[in-house]
N, C-alpha and C positions, 0 to 999 in steps of 0.2 A: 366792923360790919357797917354798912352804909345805913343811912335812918328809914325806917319803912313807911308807907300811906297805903291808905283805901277810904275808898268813899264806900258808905253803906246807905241802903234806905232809907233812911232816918234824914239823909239832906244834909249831914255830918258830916266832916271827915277827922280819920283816927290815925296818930303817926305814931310807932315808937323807935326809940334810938338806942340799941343795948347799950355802945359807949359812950351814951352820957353821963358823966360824974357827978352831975347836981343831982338826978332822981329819975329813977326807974319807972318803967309802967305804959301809960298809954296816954298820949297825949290829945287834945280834941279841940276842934273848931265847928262850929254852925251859926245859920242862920236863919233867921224868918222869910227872907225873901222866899217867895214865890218862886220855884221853876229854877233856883239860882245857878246859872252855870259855876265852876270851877278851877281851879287851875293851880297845879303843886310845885313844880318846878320853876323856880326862880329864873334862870332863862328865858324861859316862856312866855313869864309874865312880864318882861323887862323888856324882852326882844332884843335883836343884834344889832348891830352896826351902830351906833353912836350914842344908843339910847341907852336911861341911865331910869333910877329910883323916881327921878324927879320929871321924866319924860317917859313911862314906860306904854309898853305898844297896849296890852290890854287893856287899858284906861284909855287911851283913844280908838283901839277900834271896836272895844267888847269884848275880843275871841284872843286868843294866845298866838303866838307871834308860831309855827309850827315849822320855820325854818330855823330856829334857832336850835340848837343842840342841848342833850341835856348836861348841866353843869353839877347836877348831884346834889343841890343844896336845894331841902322842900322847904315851901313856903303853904299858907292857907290863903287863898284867896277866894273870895267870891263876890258874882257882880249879877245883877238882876235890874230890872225897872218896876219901877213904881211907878203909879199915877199920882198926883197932890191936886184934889180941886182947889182952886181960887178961893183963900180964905182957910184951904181945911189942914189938916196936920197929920201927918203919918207917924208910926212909929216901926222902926226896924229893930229888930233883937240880934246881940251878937255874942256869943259866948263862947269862952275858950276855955282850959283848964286839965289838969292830968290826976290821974288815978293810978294806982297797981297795976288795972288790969280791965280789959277792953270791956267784961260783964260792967264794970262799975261806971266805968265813961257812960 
């Protein structure tokens, strides 16, 4: 069975993969960014034609590459903007981590 995602409310998203053999359950990604767009499938984020991990289209254009097909393999990704006054310091939150079971995530 192929690995699952959903993005929920919470600005989260929750993926589980029955045939994983390390550990069962619910796995999860979020962030503090503000408003933060998306994006699960690893093509998408990569983009097609020549581009690679170290070039990939979401990182230069913002949005996911939506010609590209999907290749099956989810990924967490998310991309938002911040402001940094001159002088001042932001901080971003990023947390990932898996449980049993999507209540405990």
């Amino acid at each position: 069975m192929a690995p699952r995602w959903r993005a929920l409310p919470l600005g989260a998203l929750f993926f589980s993969n029955p045939d994983n053999d390390f550990q069962a359950g619910m796995a999860f990604a979020a962030t503090s960014l503000r408003d933060a767009k998306h994006e699960c499938v690893r093509a998408r984020f990569v983009g097609g034609g020549d581009r690679d991990l170290s070039n990939p289209f979401w990182v230069e254009h913002g949005a996911p590459d939506t010609s590209a097909p999907d290749d099956g393999i989810r990924i967490a990704s998310f991309a938002g903007e911040i402001e940094v006054p001159p002088g001042g310091v932001e901080t971003i939150h990023c947390v990932l981590g898996q449980t049993q079971s999507l209540e405990d995530a």
